[in-house]
C-alpha atoms as a printed R data frame, in Angstrom:
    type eleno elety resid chain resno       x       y       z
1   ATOM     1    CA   UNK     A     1   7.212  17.709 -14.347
2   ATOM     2    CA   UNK     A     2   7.215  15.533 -11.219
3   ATOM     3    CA   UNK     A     3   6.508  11.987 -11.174
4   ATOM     4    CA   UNK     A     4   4.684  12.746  -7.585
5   ATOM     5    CA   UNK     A     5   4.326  15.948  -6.893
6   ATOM     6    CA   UNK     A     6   4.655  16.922  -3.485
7   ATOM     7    CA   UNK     A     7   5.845  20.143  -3.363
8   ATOM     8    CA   UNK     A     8   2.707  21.477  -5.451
9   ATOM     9    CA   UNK     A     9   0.046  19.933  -3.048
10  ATOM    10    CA   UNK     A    10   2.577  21.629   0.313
11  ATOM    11    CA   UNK     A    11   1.647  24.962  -1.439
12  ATOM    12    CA   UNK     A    12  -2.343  24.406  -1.821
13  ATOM    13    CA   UNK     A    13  -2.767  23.504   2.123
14  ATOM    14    CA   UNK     A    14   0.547  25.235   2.920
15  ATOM    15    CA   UNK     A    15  -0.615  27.404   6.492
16  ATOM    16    CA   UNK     A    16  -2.820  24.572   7.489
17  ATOM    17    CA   UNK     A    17   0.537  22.156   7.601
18  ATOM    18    CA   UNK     A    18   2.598  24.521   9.095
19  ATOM    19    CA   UNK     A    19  -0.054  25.575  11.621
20  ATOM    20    CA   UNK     A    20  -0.139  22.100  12.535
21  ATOM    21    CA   UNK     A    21   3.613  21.644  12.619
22  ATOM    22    CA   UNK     A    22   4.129  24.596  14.592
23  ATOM    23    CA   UNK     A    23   1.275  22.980  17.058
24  ATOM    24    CA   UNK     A    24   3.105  20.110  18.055
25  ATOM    25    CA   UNK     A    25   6.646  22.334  18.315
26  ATOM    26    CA   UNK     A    26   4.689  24.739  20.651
27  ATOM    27    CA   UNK     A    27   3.286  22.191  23.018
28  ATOM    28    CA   UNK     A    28   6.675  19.824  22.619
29  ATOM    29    CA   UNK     A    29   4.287  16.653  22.432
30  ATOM    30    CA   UNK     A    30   6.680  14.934  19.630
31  ATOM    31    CA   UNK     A    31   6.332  11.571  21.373
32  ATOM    32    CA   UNK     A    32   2.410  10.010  21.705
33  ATOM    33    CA   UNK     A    33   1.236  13.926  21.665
34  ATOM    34    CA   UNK     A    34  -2.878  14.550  21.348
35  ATOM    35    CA   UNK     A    35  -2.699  13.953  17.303
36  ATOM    36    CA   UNK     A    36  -1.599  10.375  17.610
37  ATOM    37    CA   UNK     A    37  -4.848   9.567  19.214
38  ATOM    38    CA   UNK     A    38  -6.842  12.274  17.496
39  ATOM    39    CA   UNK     A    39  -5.779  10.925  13.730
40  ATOM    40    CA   UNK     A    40  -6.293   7.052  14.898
41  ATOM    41    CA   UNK     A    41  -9.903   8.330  15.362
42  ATOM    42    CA   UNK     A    42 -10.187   9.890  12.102
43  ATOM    43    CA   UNK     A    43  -8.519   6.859  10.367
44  ATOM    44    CA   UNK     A    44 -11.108   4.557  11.707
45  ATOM    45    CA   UNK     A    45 -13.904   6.763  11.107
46  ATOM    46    CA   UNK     A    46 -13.087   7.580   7.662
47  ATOM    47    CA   UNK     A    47 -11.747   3.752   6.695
48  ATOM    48    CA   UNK     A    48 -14.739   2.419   8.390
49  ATOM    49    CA   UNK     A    49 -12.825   0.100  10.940
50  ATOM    50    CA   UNK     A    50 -13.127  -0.549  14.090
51  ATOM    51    CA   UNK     A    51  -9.685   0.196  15.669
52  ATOM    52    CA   UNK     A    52  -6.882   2.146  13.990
53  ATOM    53    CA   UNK     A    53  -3.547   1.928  14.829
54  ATOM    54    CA   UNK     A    54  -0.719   4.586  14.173
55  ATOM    55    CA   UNK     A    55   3.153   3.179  13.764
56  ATOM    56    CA   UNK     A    56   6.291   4.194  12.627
57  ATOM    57    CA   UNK     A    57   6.113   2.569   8.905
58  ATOM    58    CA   UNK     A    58   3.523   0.891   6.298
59  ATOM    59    CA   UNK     A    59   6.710  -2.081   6.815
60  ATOM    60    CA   UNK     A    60   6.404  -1.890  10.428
61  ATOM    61    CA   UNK     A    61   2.386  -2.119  10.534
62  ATOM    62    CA   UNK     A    62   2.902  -5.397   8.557
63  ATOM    63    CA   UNK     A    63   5.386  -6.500  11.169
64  ATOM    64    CA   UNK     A    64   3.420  -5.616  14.245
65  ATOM    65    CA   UNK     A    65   0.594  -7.137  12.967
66  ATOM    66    CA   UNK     A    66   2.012 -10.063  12.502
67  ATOM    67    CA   UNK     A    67   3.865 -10.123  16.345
68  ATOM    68    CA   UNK     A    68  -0.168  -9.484  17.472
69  ATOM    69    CA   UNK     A    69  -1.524 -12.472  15.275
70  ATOM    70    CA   UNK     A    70   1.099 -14.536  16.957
71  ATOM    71    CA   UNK     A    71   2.881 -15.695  13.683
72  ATOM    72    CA   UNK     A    72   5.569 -18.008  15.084
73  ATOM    73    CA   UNK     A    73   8.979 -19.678  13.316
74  ATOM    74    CA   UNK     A    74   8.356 -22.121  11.109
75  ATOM    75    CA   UNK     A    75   4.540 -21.024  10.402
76  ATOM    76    CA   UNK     A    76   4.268 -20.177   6.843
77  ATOM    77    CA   UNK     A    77   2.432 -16.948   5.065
78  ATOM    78    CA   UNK     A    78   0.719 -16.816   1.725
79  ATOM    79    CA   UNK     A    79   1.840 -13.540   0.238
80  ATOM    80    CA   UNK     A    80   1.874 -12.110  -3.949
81  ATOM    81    CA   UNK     A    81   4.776 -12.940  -5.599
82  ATOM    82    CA   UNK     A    82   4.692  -9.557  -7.339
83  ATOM    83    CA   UNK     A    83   4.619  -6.665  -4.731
84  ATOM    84    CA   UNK     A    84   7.160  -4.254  -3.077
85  ATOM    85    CA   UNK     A    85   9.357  -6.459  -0.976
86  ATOM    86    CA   UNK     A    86   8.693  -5.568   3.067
87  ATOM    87    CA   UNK     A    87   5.174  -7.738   2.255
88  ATOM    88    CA   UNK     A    88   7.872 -10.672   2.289
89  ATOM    89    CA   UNK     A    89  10.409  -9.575   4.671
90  ATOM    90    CA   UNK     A    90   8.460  -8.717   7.366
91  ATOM    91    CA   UNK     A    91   6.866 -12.373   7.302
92  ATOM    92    CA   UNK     A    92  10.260 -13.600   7.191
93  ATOM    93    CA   UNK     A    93  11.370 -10.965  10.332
94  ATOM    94    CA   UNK     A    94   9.208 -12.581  11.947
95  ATOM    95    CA   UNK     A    95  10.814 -15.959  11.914
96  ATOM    96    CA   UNK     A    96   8.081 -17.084   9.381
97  ATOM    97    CA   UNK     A    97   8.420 -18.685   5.795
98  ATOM    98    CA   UNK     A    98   6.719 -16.349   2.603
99  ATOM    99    CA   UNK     A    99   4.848 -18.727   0.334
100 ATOM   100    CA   UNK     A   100   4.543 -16.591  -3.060
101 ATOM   101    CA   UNK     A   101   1.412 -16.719  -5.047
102 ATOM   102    CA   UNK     A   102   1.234 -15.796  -9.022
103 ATOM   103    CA   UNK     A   103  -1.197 -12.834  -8.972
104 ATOM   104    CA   UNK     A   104  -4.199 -12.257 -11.955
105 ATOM   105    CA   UNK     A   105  -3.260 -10.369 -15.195
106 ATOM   106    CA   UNK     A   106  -5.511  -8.417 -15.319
107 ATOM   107    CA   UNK     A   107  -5.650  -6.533 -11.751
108 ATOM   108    CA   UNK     A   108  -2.468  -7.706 -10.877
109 ATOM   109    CA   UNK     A   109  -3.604  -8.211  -7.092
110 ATOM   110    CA   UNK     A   110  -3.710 -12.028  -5.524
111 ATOM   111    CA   UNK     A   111  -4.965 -15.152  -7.760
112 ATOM   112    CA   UNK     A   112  -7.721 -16.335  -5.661
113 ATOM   113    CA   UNK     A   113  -7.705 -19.461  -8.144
114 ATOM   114    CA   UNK     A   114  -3.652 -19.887  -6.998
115 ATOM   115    CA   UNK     A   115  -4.047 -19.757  -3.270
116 ATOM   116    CA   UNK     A   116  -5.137 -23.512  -2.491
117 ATOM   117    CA   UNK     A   117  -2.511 -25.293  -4.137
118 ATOM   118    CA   UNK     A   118   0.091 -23.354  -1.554
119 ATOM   119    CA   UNK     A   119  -2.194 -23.882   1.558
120 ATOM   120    CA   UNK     A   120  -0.196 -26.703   4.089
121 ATOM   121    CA   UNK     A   121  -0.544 -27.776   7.179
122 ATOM   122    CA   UNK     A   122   1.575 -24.746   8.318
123 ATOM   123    CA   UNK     A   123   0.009 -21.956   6.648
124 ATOM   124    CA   UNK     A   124  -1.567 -19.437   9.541
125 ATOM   125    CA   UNK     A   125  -2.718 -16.897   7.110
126 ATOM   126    CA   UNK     A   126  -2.755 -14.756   3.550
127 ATOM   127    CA   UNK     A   127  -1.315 -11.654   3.398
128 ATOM   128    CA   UNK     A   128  -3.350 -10.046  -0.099
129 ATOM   129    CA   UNK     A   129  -1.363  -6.457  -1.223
130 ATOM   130    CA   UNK     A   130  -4.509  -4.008  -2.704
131 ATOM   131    CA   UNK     A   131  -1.773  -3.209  -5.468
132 ATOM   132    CA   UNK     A   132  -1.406   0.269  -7.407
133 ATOM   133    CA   UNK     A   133  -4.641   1.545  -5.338
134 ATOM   134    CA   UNK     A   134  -7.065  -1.653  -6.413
135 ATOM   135    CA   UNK     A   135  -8.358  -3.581  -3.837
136 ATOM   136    CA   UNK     A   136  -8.055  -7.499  -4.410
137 ATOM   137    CA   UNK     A   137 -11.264  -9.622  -4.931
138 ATOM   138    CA   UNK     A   138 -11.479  -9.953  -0.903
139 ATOM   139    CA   UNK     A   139 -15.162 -12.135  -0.830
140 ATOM   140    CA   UNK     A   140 -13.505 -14.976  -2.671
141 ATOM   141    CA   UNK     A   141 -10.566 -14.860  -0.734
142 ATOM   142    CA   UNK     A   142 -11.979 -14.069   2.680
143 ATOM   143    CA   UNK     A   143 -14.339 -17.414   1.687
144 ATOM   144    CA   UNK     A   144 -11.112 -19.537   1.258
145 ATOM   145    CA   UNK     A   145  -9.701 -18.271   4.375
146 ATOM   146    CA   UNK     A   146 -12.384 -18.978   6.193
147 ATOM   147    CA   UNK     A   147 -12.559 -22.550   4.858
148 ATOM   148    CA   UNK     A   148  -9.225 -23.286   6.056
149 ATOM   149    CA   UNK     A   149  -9.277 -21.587   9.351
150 ATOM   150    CA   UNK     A   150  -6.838 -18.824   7.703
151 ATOM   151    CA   UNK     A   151  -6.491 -15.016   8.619
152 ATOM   152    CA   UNK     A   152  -6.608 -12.343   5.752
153 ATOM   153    CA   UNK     A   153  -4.560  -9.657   6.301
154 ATOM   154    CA   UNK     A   154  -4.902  -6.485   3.800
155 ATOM   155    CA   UNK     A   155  -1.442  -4.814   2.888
156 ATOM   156    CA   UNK     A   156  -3.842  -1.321   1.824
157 ATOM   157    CA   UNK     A   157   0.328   0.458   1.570
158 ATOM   158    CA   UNK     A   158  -1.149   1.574  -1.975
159 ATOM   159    CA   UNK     A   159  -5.434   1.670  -1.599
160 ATOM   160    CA   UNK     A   160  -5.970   3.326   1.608
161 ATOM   161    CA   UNK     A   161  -9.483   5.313   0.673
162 ATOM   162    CA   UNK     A   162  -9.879   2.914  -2.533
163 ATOM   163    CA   UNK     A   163 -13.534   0.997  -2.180
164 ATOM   164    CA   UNK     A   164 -14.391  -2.284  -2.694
165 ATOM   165    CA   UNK     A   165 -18.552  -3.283  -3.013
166 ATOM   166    CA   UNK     A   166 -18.857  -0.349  -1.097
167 ATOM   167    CA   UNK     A   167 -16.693  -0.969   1.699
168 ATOM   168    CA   UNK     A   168 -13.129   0.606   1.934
169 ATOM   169    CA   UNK     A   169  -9.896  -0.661   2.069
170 ATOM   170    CA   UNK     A   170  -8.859  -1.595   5.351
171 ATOM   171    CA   UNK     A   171 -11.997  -2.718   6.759
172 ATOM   172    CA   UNK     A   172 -12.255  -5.859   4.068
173 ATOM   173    CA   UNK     A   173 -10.098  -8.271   6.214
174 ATOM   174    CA   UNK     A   174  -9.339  -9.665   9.492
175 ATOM   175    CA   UNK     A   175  -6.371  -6.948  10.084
176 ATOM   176    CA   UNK     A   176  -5.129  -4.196   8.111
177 ATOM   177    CA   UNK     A   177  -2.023  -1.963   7.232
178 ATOM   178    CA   UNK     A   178  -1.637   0.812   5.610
179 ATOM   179    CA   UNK     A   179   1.878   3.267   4.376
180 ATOM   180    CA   UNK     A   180   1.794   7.011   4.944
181 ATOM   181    CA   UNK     A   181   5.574   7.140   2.791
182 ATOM   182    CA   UNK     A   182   5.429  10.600   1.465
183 ATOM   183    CA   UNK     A   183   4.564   9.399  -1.850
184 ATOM   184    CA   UNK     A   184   1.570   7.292  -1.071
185 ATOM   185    CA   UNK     A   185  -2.324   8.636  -1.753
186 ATOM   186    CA   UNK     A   186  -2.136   9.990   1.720
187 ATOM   187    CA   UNK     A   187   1.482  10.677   3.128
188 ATOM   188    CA   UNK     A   188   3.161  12.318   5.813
189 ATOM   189    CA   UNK     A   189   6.616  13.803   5.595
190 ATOM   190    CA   UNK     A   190   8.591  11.056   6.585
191 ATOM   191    CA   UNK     A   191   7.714   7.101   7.452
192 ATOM   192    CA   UNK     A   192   4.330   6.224   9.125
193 ATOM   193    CA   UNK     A   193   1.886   3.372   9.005
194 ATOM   194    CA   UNK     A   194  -1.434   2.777  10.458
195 ATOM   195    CA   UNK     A   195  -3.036  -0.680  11.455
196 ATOM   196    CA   UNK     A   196  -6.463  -1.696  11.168
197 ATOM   197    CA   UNK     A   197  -8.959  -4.234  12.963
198 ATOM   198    CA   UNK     A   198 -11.837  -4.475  14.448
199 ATOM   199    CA   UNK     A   199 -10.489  -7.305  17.229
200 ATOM   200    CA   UNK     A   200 -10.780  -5.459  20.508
201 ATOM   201    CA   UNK     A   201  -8.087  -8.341  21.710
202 ATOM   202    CA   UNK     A   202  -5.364  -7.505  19.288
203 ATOM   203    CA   UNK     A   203  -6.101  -3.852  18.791
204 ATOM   204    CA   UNK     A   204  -4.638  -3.881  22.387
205 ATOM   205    CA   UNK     A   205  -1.535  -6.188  21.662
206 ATOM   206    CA   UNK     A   206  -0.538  -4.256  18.748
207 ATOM   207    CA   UNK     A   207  -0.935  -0.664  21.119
208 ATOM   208    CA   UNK     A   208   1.290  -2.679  23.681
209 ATOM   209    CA   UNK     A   209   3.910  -4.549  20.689
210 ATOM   210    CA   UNK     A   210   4.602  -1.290  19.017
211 ATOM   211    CA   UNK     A   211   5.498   0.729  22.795
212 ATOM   212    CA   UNK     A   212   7.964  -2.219  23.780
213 ATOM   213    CA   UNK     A   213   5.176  -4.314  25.131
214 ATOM   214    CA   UNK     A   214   4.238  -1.543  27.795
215 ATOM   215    CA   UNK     A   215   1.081  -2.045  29.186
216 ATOM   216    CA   UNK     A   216   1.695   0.988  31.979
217 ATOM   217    CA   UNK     A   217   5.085   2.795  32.261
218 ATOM   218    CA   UNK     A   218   8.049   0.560  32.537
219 ATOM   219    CA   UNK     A   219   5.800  -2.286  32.803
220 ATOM   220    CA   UNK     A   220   6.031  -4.716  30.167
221 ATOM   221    CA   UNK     A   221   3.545  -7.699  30.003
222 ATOM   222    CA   UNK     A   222   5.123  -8.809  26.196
223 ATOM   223    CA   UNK     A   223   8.230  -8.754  24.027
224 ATOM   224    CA   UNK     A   224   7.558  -5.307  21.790
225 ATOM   225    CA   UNK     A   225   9.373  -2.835  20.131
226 ATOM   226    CA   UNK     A   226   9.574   0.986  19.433
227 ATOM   227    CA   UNK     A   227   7.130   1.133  16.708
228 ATOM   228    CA   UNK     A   228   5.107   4.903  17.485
229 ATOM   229    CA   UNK     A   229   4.472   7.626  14.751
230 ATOM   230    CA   UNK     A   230   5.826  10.908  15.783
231 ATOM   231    CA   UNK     A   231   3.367  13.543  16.626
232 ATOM   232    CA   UNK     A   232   4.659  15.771  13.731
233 ATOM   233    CA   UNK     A   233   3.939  13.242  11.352
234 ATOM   234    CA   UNK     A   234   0.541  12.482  12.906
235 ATOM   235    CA   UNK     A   235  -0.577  16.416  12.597
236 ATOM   236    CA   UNK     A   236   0.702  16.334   8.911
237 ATOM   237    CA   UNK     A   237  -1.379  13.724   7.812
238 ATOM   238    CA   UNK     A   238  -5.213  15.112   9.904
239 ATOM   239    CA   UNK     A   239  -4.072  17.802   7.769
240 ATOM   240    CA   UNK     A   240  -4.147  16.083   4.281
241 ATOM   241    CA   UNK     A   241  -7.025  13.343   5.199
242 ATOM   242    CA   UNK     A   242  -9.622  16.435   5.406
243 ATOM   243    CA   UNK     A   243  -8.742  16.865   1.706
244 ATOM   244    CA   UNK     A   244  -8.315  13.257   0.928
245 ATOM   245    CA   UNK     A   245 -11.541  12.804  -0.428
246 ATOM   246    CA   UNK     A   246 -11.362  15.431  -3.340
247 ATOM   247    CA   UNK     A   247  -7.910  14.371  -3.851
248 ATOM   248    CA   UNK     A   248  -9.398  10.888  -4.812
249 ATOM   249    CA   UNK     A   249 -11.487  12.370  -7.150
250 ATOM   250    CA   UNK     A   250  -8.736  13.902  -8.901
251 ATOM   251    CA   UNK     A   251  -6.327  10.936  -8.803
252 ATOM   252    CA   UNK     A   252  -9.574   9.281 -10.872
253 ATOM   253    CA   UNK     A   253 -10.453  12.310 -12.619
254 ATOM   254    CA   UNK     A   254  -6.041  12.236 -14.121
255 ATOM   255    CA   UNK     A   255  -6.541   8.338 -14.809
256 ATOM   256    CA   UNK     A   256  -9.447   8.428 -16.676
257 ATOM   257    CA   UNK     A   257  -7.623  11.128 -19.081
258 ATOM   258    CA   UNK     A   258  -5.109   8.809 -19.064
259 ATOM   259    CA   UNK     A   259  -6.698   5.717 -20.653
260 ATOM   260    CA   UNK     A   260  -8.966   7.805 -22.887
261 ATOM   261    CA   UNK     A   261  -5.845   9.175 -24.601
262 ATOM   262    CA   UNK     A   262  -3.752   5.669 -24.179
263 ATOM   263    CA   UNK     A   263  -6.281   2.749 -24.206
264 ATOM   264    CA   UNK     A   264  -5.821   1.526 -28.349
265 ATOM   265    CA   UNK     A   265  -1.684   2.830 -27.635
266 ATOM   266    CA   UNK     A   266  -0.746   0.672 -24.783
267 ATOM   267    CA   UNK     A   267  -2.236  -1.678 -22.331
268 ATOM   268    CA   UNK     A   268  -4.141   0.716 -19.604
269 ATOM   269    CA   UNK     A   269  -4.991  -0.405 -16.570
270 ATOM   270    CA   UNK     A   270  -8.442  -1.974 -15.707
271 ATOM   271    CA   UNK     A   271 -10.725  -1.231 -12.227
272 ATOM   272    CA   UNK     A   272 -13.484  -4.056 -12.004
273 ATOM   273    CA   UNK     A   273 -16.843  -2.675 -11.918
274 ATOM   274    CA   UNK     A   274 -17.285  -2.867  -8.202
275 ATOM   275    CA   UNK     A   275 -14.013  -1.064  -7.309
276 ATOM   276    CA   UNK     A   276 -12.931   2.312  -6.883
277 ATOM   277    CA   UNK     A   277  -9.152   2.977  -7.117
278 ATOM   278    CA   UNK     A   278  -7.159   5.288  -5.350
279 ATOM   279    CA   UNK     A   279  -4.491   5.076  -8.050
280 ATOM   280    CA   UNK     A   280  -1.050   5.234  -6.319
281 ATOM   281    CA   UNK     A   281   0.307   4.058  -9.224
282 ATOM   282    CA   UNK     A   282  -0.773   4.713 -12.861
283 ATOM   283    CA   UNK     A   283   0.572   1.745 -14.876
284 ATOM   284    CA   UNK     A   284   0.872   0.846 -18.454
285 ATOM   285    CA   UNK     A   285   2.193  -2.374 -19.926
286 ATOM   286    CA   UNK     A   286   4.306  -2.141 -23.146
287 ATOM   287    CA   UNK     A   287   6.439  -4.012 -24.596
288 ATOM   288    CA   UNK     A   288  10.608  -2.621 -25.102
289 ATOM   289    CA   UNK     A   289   9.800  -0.446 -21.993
290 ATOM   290    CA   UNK     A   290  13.429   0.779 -21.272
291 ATOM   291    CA   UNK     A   291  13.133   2.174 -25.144
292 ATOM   292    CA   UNK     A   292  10.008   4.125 -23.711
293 ATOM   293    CA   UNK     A   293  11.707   4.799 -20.502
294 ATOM   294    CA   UNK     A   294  14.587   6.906 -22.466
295 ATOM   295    CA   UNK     A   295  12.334   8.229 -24.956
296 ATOM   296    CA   UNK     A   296  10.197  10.358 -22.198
297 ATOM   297    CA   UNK     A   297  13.437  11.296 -20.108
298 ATOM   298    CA   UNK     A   298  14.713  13.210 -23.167
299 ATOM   299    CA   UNK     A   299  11.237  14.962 -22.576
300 ATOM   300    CA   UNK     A   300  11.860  15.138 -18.756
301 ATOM   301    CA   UNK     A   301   9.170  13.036 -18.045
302 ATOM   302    CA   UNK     A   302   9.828  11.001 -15.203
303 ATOM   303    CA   UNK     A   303   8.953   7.437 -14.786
304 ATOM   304    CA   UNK     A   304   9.292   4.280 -12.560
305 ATOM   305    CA   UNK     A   305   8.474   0.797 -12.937
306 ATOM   306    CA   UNK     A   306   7.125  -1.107  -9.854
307 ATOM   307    CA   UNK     A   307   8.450  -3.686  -9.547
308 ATOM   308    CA   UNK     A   308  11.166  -5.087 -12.007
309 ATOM   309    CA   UNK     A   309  11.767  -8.146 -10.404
310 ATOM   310    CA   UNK     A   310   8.928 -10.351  -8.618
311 ATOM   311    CA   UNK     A   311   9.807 -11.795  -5.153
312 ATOM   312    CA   UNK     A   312  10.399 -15.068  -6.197
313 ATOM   313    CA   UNK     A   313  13.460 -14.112  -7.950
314 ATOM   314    CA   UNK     A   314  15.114 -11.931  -5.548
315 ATOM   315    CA   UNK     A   315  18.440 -12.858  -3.882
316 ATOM   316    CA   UNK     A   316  16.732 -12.526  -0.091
317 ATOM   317    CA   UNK     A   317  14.508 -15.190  -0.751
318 ATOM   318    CA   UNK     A   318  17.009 -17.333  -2.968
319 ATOM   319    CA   UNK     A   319  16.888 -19.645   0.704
320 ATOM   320    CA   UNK     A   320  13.186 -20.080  -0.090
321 ATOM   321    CA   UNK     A   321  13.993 -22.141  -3.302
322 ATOM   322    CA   UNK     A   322  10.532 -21.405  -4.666
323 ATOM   323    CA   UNK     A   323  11.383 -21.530  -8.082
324 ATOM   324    CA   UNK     A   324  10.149 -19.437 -10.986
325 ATOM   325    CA   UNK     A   325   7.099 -21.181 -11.814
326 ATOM   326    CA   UNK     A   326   5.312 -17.491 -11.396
327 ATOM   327    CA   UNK     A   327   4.331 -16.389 -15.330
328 ATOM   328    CA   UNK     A   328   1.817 -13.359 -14.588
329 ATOM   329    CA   UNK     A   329   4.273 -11.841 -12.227
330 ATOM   330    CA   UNK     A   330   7.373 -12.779 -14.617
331 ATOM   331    CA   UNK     A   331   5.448 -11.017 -16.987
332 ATOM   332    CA   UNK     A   332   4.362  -7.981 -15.589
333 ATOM   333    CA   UNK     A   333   7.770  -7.163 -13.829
334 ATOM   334    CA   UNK     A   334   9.225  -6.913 -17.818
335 ATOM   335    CA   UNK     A   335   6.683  -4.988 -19.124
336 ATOM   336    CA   UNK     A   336   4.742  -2.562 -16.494
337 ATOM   337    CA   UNK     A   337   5.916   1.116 -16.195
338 ATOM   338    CA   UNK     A   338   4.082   3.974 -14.162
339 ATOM   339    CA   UNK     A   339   3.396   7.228 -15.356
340 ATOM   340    CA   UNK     A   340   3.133  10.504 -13.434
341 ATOM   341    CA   UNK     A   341   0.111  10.551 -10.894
342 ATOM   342    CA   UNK     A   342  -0.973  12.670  -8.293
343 ATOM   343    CA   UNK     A   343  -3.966  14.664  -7.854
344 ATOM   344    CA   UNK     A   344  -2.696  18.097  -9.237
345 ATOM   345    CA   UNK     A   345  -1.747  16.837 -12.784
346 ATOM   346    CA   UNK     A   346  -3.227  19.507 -15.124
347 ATOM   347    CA   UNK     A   347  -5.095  18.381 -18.427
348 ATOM   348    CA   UNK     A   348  -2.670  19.908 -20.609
349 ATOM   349    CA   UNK     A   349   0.569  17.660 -18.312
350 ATOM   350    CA   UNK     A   350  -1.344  14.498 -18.707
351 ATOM   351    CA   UNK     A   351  -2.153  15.592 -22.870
352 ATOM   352    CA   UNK     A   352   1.489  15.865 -23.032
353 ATOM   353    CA   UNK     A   353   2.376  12.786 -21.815
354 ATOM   354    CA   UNK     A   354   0.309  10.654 -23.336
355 ATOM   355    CA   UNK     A   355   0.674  12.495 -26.701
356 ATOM   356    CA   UNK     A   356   4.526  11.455 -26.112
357 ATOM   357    CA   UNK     A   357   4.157   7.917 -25.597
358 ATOM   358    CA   UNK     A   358   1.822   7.922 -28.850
359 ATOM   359    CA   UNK     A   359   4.595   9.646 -30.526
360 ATOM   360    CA   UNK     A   360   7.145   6.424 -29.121
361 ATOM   361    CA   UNK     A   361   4.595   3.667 -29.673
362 ATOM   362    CA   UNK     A   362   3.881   4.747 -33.336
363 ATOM   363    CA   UNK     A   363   7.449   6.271 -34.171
């Protein structure tokens, strides 16, 4: 059993990827070929945005966005204390300071009710991580941005296709980004990103920021960098999105087995009533987790816990001196553990595992 299974979902659209591959070797467009443009069209039709963006990396798209809101040294970023780390080191890259916010036990996304006590003078904007495939409670925080003159910015790395009221991820904030790493929802075979807005202004500084500032051939109207998708990458992914949809349905379809079989076992996760996830992470909160962790290897069932230790406490933001005051995302980061998802887990694999971690719990 894989924890993500790649190699089984290759198989199912197998001549369609290497049809596509074998397009871009054949017309030797590996740099800004036809599919970069073609897939930014079908990422903003499908996410419902405005403008999408396609870049090297889900860390990069934070980055660039960032260079295209103007984020300058010494301006400060709210960000989740609890999250994979590029959410705070690109702010940082940047020449900016990360200001961590607890996040809400029970979604573990952004604590609307903990943003205001870490707005300053110097705070420019909120950067809110849709975590696990759950987008965060956006209206409450796009209200409190809006109070304070703030920009929202969605990391969607985990929930690109998850829905919130309706709307999808990526089109819920100011500016977007998104990860294509090969084990997101949708993934290419290497690093990608997308970003998404519907500002006209700084859709076109990001197009410029991420091709060295080029605004015509060797003419460079802004400090950039190299920040394009390949073309290979690009062609991978128009692939998967036309089967995106279904594959959503499964990811739900595996994670609803889940919590039937686990929810009086273990703490399953919850989506709020007006959310759909996209599940790039199903995780379960026990107590004595390495225990668990050791119990299912002997099974060869793989696990992973995301994310062991919350931002504030890691060494590359020791300069911060932030403190610990952070108990939700303390918490989690001891007790969380994901279990095997992707959209081609059979019945009988997810019966196994659970049946498994019954057999550990009550053991």
């Amino acid at each position: 059993m894989k924890f993500c299974d790649l190699h089984r979902q290759y198989i199912e659209y197998k001549k369609e990827i290497d049809a596509a591959i074998a397009g871009v070797i054949d017309k030797t467009a590996f740099i800004n070929g036809p599919d970069i443009a073609e897939l930014e069209n079908e990422l903003a039709d499908f996410s419902g945005a405005k403008s999408a963006i396609a870049c090297s990396s889900g860390s990069d798209a934070i980055s660039l966005a960032l260079m295209a809101l103007d984020v300058q040294p010494g301006d400060e970023v709210l960000c989740p204390a609890f999250t994979f780390i590029s959410t705070g080191t690109m702010i940082s890259v940047v020449g900016a300071k990360p200001v961590f916010v607890d996040v809400d036990p029970v979604t573990f996304n952004l604590d609307p009710d903990k943003i205001g006590e870490k707005i300053t003078a110097k705070t420019k904007g909120i950067i809110v991580v849709s975590l696990y495939g759950q987008c965060a409670d956006f209206d409450r925080i796009n209200d409190i941005a809006r109070k304070h003159d703030l920009w929202v910015l969605e990391d969607g790395a985990q929930s690109f296709g998850a829905e919130y009221k309706g709307k999808r991820s990526c089109a819920l904030t100011n500016i977007a980004t998104t990860s294509f790493f090969p084990a997101k929802p949708l993934g290419c075979y290497g690093d990608g990103g997308a970003i998404f807005t519907a500002d006209a202004e700084i859709a076109d500084r990001i197009r410029m920021i991420r091709n060295h500032g080029q605004e015509k051939r060797y003419y460079h109207k802004m400090i950039g960098v190299n920040g394009r998708m390949d073309t290979l990458q690009a062609a991978i992914i128009r692939v998967k999105l036309k089967y995106f949809p279904n594959e959503i349905k499964e990811r739900n379809r595996v994670a609803a087995s889940y919590t039937d079989k686990l929810k009086n076992v273990v703490h399953t996760p919850l989506v709020l009533k007006n959310n759909l996830s996209v599940w790039a992470q199903y995780t379960i909160r026990v107590e004595n987790r390495d225990k668990l962790r050791e119990t299912l290897a002997k099974d060869d069932i793989p696990t992973a816990v995301h994310y062991p230790m919350p931002l504030s406490k890691q060494e590359a933001f020791k300069y911060l001196k932030q403190g610990i005051d952070f108990p939700v995302s303390n918490r989690l980061s001891e007790t969380v553990i994901s279990l095997p998802m992707h959209p081609f887990l059979s019945n009988e694999e997810i019966g196994f595992v659970s049946q498994k971690i019954k057999d550990a719990i009550n053991g």
